[in-house]
N, CA, C and O atoms as CSV, one atom per row, in Angstrom:
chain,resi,resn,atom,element,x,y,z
A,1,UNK,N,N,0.841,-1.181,0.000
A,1,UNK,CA,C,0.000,0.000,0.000
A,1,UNK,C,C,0.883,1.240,0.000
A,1,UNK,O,O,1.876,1.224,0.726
A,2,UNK,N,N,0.694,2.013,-0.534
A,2,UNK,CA,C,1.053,3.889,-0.556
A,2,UNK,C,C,0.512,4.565,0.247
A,2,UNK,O,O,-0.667,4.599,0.599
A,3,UNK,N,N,1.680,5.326,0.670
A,3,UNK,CA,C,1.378,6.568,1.735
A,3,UNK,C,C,2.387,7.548,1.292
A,3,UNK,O,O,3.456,7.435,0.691
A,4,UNK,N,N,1.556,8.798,1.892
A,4,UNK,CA,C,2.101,10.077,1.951
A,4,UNK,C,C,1.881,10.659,3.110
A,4,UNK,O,O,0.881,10.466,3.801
A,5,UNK,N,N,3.236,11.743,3.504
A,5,UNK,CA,C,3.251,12.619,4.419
A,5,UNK,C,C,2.072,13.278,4.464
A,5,UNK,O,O,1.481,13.561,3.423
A,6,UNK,N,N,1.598,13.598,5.670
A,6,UNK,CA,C,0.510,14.494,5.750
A,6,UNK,C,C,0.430,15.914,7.006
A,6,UNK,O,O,-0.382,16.777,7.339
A,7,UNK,N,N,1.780,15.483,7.374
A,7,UNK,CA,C,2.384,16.114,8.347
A,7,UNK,C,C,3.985,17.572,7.455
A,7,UNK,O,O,4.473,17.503,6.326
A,8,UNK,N,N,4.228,18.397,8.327
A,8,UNK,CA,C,5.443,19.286,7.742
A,8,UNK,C,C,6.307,18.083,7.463
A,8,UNK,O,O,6.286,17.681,6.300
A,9,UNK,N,N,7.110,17.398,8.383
A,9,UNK,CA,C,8.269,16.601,7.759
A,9,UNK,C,C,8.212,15.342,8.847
A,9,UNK,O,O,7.466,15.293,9.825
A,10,UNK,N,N,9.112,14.408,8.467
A,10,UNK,CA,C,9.174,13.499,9.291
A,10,UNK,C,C,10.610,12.921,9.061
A,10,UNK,O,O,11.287,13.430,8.168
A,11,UNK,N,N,11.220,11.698,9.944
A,11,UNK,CA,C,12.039,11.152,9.336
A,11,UNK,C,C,11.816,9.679,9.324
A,11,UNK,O,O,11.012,9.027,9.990
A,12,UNK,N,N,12.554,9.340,8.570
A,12,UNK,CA,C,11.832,7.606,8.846
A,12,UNK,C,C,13.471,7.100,8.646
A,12,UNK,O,O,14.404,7.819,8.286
A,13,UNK,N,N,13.536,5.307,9.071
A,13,UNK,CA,C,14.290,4.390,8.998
A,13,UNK,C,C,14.064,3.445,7.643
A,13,UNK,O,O,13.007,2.835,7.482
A,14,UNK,N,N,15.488,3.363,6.397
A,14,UNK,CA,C,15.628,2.632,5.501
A,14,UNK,C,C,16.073,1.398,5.969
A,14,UNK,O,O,16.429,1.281,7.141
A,15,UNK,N,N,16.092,0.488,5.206
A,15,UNK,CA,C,16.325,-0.748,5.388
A,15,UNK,C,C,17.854,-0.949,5.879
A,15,UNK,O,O,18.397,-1.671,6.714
A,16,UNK,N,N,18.260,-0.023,5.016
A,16,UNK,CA,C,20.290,0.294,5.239
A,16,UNK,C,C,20.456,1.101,6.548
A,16,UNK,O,O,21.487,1.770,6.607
A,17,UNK,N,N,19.706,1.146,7.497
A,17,UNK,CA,C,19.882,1.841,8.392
A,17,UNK,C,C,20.612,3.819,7.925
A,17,UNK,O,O,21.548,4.515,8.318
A,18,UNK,N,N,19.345,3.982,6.798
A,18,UNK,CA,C,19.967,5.674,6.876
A,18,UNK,C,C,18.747,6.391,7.234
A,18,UNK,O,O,17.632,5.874,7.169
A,19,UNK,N,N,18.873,7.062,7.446
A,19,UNK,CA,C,17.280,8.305,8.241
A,19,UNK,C,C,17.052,9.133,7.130
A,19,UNK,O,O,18.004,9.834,6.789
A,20,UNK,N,N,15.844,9.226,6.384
A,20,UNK,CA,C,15.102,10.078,5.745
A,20,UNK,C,C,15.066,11.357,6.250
A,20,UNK,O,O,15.237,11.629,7.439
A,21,UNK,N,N,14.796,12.331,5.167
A,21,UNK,CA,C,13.637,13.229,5.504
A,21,UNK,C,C,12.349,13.461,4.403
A,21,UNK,O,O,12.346,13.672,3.190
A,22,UNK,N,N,11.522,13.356,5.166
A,22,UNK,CA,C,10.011,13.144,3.887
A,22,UNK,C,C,9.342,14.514,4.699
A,22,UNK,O,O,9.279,14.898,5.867
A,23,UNK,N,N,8.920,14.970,3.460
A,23,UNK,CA,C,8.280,16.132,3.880
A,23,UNK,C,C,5.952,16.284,2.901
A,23,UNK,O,O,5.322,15.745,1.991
A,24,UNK,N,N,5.810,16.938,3.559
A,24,UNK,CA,C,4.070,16.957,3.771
A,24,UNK,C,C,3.939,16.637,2.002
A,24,UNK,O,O,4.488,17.364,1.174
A,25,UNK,N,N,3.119,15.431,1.642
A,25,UNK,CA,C,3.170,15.405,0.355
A,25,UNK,C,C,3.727,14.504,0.112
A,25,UNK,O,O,3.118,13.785,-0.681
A,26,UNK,N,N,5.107,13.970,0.565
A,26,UNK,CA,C,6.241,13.085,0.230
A,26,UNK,C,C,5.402,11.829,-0.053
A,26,UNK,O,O,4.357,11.768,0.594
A,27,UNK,N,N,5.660,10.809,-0.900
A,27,UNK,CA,C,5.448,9.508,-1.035
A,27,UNK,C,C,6.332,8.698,0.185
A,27,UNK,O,O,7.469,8.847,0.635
A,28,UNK,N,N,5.653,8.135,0.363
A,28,UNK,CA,C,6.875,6.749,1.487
A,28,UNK,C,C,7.193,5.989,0.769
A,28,UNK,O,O,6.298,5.449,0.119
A,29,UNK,N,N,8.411,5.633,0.564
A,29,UNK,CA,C,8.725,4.679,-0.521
A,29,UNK,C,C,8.922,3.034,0.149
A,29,UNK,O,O,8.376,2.638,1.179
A,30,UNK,N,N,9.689,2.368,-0.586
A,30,UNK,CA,C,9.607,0.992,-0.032
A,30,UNK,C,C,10.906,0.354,0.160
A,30,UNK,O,O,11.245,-0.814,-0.030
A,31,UNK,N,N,11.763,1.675,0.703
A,31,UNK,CA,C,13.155,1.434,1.302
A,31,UNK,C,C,12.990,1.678,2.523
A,31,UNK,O,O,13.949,1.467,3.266
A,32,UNK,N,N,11.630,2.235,3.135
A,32,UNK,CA,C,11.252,2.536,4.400
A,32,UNK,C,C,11.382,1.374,5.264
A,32,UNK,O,O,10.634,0.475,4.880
A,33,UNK,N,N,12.121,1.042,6.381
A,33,UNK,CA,C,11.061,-0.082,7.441
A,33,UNK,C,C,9.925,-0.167,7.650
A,33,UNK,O,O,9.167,0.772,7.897
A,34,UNK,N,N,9.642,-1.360,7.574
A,34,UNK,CA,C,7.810,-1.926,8.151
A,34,UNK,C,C,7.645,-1.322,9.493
A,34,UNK,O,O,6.491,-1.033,9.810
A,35,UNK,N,N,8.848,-1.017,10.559
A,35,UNK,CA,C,8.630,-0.430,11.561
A,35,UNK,C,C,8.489,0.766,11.700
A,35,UNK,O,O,7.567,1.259,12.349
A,36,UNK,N,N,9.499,1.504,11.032
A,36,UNK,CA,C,8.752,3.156,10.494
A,36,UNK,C,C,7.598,3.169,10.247
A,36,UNK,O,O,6.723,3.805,10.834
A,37,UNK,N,N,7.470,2.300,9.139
A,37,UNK,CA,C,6.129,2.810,8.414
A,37,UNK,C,C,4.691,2.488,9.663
A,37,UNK,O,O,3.530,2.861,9.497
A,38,UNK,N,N,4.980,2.073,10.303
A,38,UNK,CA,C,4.024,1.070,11.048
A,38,UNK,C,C,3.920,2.685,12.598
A,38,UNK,O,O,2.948,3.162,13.184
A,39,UNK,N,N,5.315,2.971,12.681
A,39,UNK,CA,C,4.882,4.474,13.744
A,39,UNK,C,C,4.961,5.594,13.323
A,39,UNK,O,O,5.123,6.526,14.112
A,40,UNK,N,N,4.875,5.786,12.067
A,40,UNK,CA,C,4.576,6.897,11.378
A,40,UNK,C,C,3.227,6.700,11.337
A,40,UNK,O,O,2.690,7.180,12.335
A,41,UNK,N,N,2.408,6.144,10.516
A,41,UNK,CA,C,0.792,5.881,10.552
A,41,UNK,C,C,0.444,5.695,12.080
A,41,UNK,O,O,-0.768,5.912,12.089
A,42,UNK,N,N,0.826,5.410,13.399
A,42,UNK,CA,C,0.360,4.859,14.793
A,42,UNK,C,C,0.661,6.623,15.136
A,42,UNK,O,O,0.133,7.044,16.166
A,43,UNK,N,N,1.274,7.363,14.511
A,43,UNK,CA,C,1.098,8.791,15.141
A,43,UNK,C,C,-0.164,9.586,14.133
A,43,UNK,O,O,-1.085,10.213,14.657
A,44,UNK,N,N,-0.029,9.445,12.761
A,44,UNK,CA,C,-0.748,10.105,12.217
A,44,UNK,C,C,-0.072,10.731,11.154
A,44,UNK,O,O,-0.733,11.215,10.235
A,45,UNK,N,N,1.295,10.794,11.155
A,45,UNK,CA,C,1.804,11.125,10.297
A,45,UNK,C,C,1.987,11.081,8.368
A,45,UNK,O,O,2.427,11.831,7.497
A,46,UNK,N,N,1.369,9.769,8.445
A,46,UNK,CA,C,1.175,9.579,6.846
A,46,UNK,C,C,0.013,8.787,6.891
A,46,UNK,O,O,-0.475,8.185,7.847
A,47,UNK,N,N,-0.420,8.884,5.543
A,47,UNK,CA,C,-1.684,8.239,5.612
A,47,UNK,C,C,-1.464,7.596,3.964
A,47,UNK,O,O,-0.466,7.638,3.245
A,48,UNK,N,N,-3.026,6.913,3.681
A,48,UNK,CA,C,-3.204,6.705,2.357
A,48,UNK,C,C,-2.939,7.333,1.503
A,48,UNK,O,O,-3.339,8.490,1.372
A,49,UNK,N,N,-2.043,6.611,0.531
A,49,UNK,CA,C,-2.058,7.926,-0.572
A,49,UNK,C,C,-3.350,8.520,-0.971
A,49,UNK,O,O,-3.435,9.737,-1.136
A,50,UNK,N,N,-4.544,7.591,-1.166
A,50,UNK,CA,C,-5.780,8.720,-1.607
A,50,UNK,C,C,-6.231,9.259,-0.855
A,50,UNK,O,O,-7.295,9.779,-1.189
A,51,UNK,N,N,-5.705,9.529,0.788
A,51,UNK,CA,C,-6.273,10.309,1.688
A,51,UNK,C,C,-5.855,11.738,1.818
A,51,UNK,O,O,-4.644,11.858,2.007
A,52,UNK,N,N,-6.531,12.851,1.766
A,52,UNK,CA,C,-6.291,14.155,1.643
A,52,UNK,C,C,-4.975,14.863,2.454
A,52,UNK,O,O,-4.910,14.512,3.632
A,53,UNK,N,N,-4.218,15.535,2.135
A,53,UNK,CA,C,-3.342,15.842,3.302
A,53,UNK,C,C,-4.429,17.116,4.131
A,53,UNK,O,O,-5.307,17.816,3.625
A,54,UNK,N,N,-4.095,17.070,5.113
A,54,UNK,CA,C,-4.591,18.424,6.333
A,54,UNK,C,C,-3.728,19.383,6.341
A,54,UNK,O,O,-2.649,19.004,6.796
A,55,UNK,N,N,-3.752,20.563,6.000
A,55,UNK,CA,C,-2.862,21.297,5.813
A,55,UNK,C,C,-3.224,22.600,6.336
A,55,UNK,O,O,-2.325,23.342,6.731
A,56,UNK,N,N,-4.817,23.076,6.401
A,56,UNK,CA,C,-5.534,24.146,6.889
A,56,UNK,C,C,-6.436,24.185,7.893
A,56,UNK,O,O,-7.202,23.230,8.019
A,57,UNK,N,N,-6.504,25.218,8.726
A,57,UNK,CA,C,-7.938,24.982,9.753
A,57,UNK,C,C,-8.441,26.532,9.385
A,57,UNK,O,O,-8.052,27.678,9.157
A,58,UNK,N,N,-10.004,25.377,9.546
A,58,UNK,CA,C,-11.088,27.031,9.135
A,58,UNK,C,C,-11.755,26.497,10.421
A,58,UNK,O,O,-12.003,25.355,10.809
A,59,UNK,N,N,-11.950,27.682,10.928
A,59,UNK,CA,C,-12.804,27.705,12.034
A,59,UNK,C,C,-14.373,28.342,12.260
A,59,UNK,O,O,-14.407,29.532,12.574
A,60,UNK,N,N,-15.681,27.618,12.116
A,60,UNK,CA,C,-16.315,28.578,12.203
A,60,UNK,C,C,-16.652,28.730,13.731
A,60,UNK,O,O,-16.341,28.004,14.675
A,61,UNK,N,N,-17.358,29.852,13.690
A,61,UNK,CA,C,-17.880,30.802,14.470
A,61,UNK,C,C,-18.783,29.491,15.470
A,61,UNK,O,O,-19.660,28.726,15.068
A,62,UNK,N,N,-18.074,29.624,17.106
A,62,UNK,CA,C,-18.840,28.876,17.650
A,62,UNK,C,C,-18.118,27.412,18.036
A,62,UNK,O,O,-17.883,26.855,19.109
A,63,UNK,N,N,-17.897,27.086,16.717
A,63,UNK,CA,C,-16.760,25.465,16.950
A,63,UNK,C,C,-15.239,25.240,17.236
A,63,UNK,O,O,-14.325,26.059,17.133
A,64,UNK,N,N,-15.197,24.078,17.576
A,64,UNK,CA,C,-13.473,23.639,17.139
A,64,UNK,C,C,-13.017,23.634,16.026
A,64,UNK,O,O,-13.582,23.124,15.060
A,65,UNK,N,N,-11.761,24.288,16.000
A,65,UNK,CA,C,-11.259,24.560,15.178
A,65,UNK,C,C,-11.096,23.037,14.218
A,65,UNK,O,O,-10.974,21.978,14.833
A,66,UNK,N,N,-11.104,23.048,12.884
A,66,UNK,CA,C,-11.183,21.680,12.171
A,66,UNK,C,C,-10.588,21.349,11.210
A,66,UNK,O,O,-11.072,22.019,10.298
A,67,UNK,N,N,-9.733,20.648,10.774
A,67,UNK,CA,C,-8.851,20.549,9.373
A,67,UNK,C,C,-9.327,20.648,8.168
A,67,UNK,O,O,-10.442,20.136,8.076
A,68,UNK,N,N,-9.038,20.978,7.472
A,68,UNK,CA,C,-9.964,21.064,5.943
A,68,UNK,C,C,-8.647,21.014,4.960
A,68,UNK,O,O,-7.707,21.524,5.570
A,69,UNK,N,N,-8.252,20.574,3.647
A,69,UNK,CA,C,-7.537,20.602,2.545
A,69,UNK,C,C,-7.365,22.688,2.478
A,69,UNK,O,O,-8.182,23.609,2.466
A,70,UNK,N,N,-5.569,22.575,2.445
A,70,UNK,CA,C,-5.604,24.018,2.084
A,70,UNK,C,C,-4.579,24.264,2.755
A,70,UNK,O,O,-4.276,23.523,3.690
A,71,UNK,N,N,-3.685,25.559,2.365
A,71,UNK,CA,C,-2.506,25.997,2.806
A,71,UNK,C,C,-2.147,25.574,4.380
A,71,UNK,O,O,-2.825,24.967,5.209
A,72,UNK,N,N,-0.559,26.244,4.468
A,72,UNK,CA,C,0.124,25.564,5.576
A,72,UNK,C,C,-0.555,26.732,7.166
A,72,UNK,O,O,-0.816,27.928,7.298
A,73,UNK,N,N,-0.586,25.640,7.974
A,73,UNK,CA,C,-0.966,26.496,9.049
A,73,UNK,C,C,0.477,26.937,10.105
A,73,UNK,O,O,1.298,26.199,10.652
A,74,UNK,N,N,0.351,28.415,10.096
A,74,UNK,CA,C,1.537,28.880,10.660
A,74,UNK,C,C,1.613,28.391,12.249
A,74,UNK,O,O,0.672,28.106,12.990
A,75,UNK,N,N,3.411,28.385,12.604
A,75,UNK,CA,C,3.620,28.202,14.065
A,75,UNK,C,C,2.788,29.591,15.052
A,75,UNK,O,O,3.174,30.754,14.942
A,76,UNK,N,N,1.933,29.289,15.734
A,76,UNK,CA,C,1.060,30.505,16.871
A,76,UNK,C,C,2.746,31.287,17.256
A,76,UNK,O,O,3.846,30.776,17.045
A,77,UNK,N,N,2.481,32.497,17.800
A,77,UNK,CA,C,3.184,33.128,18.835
A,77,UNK,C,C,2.962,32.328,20.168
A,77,UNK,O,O,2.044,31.564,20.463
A,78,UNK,N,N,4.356,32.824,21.081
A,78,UNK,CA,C,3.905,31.722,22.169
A,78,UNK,C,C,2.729,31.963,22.922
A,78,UNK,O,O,2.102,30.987,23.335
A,79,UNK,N,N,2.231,33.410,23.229
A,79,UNK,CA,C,1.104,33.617,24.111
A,79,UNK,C,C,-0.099,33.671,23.393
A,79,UNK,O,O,-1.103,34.255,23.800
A,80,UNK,N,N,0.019,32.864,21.967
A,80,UNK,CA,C,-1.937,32.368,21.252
A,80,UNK,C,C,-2.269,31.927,22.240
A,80,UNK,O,O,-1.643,31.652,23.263
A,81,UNK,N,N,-4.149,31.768,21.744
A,81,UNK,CA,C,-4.881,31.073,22.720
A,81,UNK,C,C,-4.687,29.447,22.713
A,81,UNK,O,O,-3.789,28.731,22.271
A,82,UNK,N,N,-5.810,29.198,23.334
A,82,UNK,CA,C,-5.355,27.357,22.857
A,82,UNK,C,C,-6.222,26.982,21.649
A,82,UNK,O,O,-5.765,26.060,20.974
A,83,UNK,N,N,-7.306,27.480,21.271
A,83,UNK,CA,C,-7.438,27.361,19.786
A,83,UNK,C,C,-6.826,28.071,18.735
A,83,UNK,O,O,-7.483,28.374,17.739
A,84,UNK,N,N,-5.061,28.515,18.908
A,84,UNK,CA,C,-4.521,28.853,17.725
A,84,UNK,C,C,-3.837,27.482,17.845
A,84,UNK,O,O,-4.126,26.540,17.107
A,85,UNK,N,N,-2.749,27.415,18.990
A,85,UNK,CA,C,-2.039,26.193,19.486
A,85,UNK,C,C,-2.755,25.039,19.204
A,85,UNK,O,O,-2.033,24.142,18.771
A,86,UNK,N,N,-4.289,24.671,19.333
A,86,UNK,CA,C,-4.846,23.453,19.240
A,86,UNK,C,C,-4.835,23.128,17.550
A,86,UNK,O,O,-4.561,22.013,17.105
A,87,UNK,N,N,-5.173,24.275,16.721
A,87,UNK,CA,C,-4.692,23.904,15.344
A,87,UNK,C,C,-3.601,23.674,14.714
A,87,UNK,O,O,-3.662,22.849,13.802
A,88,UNK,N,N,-2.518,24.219,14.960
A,88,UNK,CA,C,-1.059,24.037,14.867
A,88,UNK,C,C,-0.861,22.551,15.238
A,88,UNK,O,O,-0.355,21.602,14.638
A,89,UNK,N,N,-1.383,22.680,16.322
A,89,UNK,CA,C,-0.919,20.911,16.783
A,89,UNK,C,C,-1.481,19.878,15.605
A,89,UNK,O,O,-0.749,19.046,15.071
A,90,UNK,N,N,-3.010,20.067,15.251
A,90,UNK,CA,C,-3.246,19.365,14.435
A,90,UNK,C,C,-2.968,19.062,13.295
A,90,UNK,O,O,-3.163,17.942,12.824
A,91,UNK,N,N,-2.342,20.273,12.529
A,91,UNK,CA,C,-1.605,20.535,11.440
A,91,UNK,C,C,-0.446,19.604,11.295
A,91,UNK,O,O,0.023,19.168,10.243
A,92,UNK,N,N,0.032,19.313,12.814
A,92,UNK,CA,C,0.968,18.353,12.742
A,92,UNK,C,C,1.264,17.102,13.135
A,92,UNK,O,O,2.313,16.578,13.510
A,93,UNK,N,N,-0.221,16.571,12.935
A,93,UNK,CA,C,-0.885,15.375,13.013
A,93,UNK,C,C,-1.040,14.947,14.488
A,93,UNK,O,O,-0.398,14.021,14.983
A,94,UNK,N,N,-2.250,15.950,15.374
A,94,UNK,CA,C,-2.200,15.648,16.658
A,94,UNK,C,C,-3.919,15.154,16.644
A,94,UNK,O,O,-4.710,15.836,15.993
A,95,UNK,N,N,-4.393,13.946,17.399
A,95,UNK,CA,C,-5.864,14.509,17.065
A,95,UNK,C,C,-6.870,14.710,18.216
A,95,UNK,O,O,-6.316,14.308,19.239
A,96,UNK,N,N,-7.923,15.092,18.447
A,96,UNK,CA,C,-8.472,14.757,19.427
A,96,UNK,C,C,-8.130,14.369,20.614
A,96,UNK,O,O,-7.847,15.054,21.596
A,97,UNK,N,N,-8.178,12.854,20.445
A,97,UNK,CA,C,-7.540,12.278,21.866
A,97,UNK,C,C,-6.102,12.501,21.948
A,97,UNK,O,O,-5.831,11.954,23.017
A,98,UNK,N,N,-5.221,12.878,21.568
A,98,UNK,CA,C,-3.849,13.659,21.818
A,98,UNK,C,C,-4.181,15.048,22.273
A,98,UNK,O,O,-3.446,15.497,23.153
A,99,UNK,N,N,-4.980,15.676,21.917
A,99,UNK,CA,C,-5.281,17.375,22.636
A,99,UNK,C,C,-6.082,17.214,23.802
A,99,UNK,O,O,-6.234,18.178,24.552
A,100,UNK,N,N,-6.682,15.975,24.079
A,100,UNK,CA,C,-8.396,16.390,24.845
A,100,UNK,C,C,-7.249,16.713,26.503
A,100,UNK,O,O,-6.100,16.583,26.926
A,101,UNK,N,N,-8.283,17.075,26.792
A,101,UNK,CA,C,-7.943,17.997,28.563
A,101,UNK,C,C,-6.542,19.140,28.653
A,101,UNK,O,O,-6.285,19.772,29.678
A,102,UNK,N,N,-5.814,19.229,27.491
A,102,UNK,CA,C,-4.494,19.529,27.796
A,102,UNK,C,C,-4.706,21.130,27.573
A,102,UNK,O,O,-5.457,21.523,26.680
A,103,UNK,N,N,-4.010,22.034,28.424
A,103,UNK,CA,C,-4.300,23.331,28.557
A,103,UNK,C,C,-3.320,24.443,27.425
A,103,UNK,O,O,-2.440,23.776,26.880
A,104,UNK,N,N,-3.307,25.342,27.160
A,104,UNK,CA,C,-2.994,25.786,26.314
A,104,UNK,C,C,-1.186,25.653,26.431
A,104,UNK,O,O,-0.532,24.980,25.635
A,105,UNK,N,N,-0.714,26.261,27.324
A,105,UNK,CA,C,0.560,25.478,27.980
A,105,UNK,C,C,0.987,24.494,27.621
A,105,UNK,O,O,2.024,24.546,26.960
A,106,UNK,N,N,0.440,23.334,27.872
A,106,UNK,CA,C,0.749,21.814,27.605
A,106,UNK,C,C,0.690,21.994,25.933
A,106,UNK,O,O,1.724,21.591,25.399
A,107,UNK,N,N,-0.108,22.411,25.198
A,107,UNK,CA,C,-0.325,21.854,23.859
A,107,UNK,C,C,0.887,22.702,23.092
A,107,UNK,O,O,1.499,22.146,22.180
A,108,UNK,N,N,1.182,23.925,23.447
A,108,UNK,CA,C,2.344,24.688,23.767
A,108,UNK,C,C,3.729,24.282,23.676
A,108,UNK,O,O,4.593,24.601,22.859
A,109,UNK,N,N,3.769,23.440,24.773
A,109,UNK,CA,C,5.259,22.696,25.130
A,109,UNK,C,C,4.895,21.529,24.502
A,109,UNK,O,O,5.933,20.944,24.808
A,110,UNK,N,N,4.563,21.081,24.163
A,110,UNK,CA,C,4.271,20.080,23.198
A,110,UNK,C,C,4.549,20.001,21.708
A,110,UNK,O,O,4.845,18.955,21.131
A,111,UNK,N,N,4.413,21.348,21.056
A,111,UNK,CA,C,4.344,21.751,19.730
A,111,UNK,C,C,5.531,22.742,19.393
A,111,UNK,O,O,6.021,22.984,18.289
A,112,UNK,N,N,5.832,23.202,20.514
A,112,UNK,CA,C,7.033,24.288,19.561
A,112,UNK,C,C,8.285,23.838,19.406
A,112,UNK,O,O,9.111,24.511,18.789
């Protein structure tokens, strides 16, 4: 199966023991380890190739902020709220249950 980055960058493990860098978009090729490939997808980091990359959050009025197809979402300043920080995070493949309870701080030191 095919995957692509869906995240800014990542690195992964070749078979020859050399470290990648794959960046948002990148194909995973099949010099990758089964073990890379296996905690790259267990974070979120790549997905199906026919699966959309996340690249934007539109937020409406009222909700959580939500991924949608579309330009890169910038790093917050450090004192954003936690719905600038909570999108950033997601941008970089964090989801839900990786954000739930964590305060703007935490998602913060977590992401920069």
């Amino acid at each position: 199966m095919a995957y692509k980055v869906t995240v800014t960058m990542v690195t992964a493990t070749t078979k020859n023991d050399r470290v990648l860098y794959l960046y948002r978009g990148d194909e995973v090729g099949g010099d990758i380890t089964p073990d890379s490939v296996e905690h790259l997808k267990s974070l979120g980091f790549i997905a199906d190739d026919e699966a959309p990359v996340l690249t934007q959050v539109e937020q409406p009025e009222g909700d959580a902020p939500q991924p949608v197809v579309g330009g890169d979402v910038p790093k917050p300043a450090g004192n954003a709220g936690l719905d600038e920080w909570t999108a950033y995070a997601r941008s970089q493949g964090a989801t839900d249950e990786d954000l739930d309870g964590l305060s703007r701080n935490d998602v913060r030191d977590l992401y920069k």
